[in-house]
C-alpha positions in Angstrom: -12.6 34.4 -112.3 -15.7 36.3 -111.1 -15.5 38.3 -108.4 -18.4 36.6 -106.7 -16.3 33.2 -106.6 -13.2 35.1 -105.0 -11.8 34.2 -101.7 -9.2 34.7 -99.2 -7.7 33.6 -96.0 -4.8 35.5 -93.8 -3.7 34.3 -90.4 -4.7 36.5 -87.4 -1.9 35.9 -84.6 -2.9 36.4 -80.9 -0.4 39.2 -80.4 -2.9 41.3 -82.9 -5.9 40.2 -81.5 -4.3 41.2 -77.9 -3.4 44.7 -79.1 -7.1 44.7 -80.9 -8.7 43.8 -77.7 -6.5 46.1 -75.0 -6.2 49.2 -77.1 -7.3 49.7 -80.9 -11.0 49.8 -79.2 -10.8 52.9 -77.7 -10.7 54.2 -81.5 -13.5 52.5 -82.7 -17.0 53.9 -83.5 -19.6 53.1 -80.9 -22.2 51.8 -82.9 -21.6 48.8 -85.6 -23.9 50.6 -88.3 -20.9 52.6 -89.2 -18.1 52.1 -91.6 -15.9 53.5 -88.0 -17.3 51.0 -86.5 -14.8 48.2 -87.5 -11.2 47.7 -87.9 -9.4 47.8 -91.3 -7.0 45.3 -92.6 -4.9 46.1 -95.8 -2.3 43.2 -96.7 0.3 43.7 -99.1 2.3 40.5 -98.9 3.8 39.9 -95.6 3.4 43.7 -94.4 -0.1 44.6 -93.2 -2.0 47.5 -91.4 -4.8 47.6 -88.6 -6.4 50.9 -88.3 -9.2 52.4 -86.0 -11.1 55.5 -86.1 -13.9 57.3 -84.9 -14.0 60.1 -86.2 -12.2 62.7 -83.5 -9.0 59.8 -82.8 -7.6 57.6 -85.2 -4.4 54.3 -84.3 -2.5 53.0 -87.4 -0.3 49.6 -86.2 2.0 47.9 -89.0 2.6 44.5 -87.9 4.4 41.2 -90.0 2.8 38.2 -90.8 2.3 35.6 -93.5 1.7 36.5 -97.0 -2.3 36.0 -97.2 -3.6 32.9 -99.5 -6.2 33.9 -102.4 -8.1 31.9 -105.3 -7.1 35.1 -107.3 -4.3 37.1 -108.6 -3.2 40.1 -106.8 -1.7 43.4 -107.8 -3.3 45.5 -105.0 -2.9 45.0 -101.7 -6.1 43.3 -100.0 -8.5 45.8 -98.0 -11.1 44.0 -95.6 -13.4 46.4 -92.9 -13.0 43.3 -90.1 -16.1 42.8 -87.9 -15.4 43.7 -85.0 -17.3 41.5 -83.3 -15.1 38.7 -84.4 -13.1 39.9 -80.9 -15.3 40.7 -78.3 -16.3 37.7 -77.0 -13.2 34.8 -76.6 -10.0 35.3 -75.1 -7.0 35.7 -77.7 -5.3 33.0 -79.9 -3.9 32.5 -83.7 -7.4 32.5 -85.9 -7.4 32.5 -89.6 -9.7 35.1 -91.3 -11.7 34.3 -94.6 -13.1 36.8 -96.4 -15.3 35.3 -99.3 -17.1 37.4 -101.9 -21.2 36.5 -102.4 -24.0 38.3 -104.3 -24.4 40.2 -101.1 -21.5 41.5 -100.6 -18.7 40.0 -98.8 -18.7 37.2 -95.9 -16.2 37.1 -93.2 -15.1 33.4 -91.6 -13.2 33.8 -88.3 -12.1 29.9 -87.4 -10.3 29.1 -84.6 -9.3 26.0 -82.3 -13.1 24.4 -81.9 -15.1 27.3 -83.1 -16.1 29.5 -86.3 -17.7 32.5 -86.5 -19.3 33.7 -89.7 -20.1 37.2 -90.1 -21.2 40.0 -92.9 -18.4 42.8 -94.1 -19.2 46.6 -93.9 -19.5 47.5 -97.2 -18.2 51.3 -95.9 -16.5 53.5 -96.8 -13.7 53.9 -94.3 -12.1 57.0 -93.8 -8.9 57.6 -96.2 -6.0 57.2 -93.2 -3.2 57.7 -95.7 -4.1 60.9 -96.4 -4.9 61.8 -92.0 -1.3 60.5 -91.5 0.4 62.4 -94.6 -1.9 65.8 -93.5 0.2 65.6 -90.0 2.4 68.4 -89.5 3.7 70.8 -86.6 6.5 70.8 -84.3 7.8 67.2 -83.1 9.1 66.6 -79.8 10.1 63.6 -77.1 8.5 63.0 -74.3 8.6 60.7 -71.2 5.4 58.3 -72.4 4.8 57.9 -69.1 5.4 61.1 -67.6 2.8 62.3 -70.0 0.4 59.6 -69.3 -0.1 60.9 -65.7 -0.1 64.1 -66.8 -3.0 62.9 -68.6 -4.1 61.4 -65.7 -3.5 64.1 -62.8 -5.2 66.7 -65.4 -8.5 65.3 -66.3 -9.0 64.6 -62.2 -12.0 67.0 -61.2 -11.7 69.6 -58.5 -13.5 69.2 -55.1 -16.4 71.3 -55.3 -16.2 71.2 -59.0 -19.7 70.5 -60.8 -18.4 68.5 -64.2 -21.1 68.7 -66.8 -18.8 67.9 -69.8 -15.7 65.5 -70.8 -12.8 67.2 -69.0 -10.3 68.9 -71.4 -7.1 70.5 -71.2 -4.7 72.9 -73.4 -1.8 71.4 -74.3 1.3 73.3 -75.8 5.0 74.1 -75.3 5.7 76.9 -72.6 9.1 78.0 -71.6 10.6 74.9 -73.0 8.4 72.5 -71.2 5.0 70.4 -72.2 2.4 72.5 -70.4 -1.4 70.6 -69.9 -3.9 73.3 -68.4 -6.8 71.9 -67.5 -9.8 74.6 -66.9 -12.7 74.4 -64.2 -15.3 76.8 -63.6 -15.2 78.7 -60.2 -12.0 77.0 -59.4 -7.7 77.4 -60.0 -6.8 76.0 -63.1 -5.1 72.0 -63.0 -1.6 72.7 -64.7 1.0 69.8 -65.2 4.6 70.5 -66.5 6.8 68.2 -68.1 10.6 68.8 -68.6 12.0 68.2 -72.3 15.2 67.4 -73.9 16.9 70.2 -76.0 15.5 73.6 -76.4 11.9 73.9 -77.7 10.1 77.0 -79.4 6.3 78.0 -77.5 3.4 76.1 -79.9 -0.4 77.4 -80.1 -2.1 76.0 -77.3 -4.7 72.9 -78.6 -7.7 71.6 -76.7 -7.8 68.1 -76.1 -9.4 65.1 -73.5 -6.8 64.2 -71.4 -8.7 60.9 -71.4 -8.5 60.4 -75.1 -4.6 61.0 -75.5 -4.0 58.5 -72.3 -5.6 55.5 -74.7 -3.5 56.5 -77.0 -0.8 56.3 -75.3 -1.8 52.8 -73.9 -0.7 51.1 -77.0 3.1 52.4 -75.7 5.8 50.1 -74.7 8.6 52.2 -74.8 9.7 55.0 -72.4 9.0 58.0 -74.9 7.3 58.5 -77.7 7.0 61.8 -80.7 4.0 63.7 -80.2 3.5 65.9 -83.2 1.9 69.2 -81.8 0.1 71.7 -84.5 1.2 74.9 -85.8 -3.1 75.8 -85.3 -5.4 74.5 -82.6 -7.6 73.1 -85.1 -5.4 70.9 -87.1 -4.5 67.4 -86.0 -2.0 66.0 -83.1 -0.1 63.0 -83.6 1.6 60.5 -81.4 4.1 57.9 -82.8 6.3 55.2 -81.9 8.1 52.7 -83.8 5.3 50.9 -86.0 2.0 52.9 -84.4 0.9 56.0 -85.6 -2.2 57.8 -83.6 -4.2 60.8 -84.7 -6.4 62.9 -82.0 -8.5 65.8 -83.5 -8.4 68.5 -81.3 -11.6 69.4 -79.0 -14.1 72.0 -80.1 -14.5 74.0 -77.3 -17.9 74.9 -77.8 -19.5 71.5 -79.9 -22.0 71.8 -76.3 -23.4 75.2 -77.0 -23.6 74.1 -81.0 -25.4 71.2 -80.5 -28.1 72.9 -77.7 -28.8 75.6 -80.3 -29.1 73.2 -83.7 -31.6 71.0 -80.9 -33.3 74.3 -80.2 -33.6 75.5 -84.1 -35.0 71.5 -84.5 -37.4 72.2 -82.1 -38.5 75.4 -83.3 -38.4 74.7 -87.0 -39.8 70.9 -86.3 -37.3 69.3 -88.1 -35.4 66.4 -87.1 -31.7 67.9 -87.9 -29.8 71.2 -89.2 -26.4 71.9 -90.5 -24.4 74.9 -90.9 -23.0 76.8 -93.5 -19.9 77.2 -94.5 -19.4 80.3 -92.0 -21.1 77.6 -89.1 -24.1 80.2 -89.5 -27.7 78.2 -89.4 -30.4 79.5 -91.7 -33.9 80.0 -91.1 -36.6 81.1 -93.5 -39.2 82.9 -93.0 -42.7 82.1 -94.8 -42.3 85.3 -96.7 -38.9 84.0 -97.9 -36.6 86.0 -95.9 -33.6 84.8 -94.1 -32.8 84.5 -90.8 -29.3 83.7 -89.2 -28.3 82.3 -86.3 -24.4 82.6 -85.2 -22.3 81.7 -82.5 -19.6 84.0 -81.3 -17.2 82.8 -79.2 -13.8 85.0 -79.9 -15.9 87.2 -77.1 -16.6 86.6 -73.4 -19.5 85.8 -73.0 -19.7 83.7 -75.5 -23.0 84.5 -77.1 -25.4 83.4 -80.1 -26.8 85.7 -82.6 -30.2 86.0 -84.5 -29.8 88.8 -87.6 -31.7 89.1 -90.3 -29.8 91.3 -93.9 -33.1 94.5 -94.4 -31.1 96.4 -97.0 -27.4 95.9 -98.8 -25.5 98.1 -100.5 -26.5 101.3 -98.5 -24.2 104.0 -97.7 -24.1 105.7 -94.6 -26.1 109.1 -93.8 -27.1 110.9 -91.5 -31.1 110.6 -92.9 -30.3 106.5 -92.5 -29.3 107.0 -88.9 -32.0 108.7 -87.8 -34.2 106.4 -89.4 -32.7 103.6 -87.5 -32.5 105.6 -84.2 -36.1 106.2 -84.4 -36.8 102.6 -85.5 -34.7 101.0 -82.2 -36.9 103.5 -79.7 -40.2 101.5 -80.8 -38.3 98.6 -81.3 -36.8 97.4 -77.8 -36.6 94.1 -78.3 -34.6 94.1 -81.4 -31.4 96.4 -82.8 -31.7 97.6 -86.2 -27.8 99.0 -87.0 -25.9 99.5 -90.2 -22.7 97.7 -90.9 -20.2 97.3 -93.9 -23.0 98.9 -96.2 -25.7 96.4 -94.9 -28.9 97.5 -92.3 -29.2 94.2 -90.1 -32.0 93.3 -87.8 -30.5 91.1 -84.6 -30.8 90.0 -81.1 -27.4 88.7 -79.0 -28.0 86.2 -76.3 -25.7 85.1 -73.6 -25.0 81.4 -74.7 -25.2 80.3 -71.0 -28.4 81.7 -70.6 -29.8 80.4 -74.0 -33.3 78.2 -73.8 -35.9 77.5 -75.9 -37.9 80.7 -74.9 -35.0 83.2 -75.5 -33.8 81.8 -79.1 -37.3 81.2 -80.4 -38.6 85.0 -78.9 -35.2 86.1 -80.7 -36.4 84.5 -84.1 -39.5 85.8 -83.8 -38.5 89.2 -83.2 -35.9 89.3 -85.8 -38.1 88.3 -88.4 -41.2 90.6 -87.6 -38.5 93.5 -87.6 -37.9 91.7 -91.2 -40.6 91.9 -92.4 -41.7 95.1 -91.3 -39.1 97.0 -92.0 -36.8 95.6 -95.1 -39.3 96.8 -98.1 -39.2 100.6 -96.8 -35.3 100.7 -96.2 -34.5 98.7 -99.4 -36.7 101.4 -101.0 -35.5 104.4 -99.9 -31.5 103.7 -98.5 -30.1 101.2 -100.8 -27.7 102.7 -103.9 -26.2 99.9 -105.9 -24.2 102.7 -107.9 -22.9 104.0 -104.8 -21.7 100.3 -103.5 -19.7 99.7 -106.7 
């Protein structure tokens, strides 16, 4: 049979659609132009798997239910990216869902009592949550669900006097045996909220999160604890489990505010519509001559700060004719520091990242890359040593 002509059907019961419609939202992608965007269904036999994901949080629910019907023989389980509009706008019941294959691309059938709705499939691709869940590691513990879900609560409340400009966050981690969530505010005591546990428990690495985030999660919950899976380093994942739900919540980048005002200020100055990182999470900018310009954030310092540097010379070895050089370049050269550095001489400009504006970063740019392109022919010429480097 052609794959165009296949089609199947697989009942929907209202206790799915009534975890779909209180909870699994809170994972999905806002917009439904994205694969994240919609739920995913896989069906082997009687066993099959709702997941949600957006990217920073992810919920995984096993449920039962009848073996789906199919024109077709199967050996893989059946994957369908479910519209999620199919839910949005009736109140729950048992629905059967037809997915049919067409020449463009698949067509979902959502019938109920008295009505049908008929929608297109994301052709996606959805993110691979087998591999999220199996990545999971770190140090499991119990905890009192809802002891933690008004620590959630009592954490992400805001200060009086407190200006919030951002989604409130928290670090949570083991301390001294006990759950710790230490919410931060500017100009004010920190919020901290303890929770006892059970046993003896070894201190974990703190991990940023949004209290608000891990309280969906935790929504999902009818039990009176649950295993949260905390990592052995801030950045990796945190899980929370129960019975046949798995949830997945990236951890908050502290500083994703201060990276996305300086890529919109490189956009701005450049006149490009977006800009990516390298590798490092350094942003490059080329001069018209060719030469390259950096721009870095550093926040393992207070302040926190964003750098413009520019490589004049590698390979150079350190003299005392070389420092005079640059001591005599930095007195005409205020603006700017011209410094040598693990056998390089950089040009760069430091900026307090609170204080950073369109006029600062694109002065710094301009700066670093006159000092560029004065400067990096003479130096080259007369302080670089290849033979010396190797």
């Amino acid at each position: 049979m052609s794959e165009e002509n296949r089609v199947f059907s697989v009942g929907i019961s209202i206790e799915e659609w009534e975890s779909i419609l209180s909870w699994m939202y809170t994972s999905l992608a806002p917009t439904e132009s994205e694969a994240e965007g919609h739920f995913l269904l896989e069906i082997d036999g009687p066993r099959r798997t709702w997941v949600a994901s957006d990217g920073d949080q992810m919920t995984v629910l096993h449920v039962d239910g009848p073996s789906p019907k199919s024109n077709f023989d199967r050996t893989e389980p059946l994957v369908v990216l479910v519209n999620s509009r199919f839910f949005r706008a009736k109140t729950p019941e048992d629905v059967t869902l037809t997915v049919r294959e067409t020449e463009r691309g698949r067509e979902q059938l959502l019938r109920g009592e008295g009505f049908e709705f008929v929608l297109r499939e994301h052709p996606g691709p959805f993110p691979d949550w087998k591999a999220s869940i199996a990545s999971l590691a770190g140090k499991r513990i119990e905890v009192d669900s809802r002891l933690l879900t008004e620590a959630c609560h009592t954490a992400e409340i805001v200060p009086w006097g407190v200006k919030a400009e951002y989604p409130v966050v928290a670090w949570m981690s083991v301390v001294d045996g006990r759950l710790l969530l230490d919410a931060p505010w500017i100009g004010s005591p920190h919020t901290k909220v303890f929770i006892d546990l059970k046993g003896d428990h070894a201190d974990t690495v703190p991990v940023l999160i949004r209290p608000s985030r891990l309280k969906n999660l935790l929504r999902a919950i009818d039990s009176a604890t649950i295993t949260l899976t905390l990592p052995d380093s801030p950045l990796d994942l945190i899980g929370v489990s129960y019975d046949n739900y798995r949830a997945l919540l990236m951890p908050v980048d502290r500083w994703a505010h201060v990276k996305e005002r300086v890529e919109d200020l490189l956009c701005n100055f450049l006149r490009v519509e977006s800009i990516s990182p390298d590798s490092d999470g350094d942003y490059l900018v080329t001069t018209p001559e060719g030469h390259e310009v950096w721009v870095r954030l550093h926040t393992e310092f207070h302040p926190v700060s964003v750098q413009v540097f520019s490589v004049l010379a590698a390979e150079v070895p350190c003299s005392s004719d070389l420092l005079m050089e640059l001591n005599s370049i930095n007195a005409s050269a205020p603006h700017v520091k011209v410094i040598w550095a693990d056998g390089a001489i950089m040009a760069e400009v430091d900026i307090v990242a609170e204080e950073l504006d369109q006029s600062e970063l694109s002065n710094a740019l301009i700066v670093v890359q006159d000092t560029a392109e004065r400067y990096r022919t003479v130096l080259e010429a007369f302080f670089s040593d290849p033979e010396a480097a190797d």
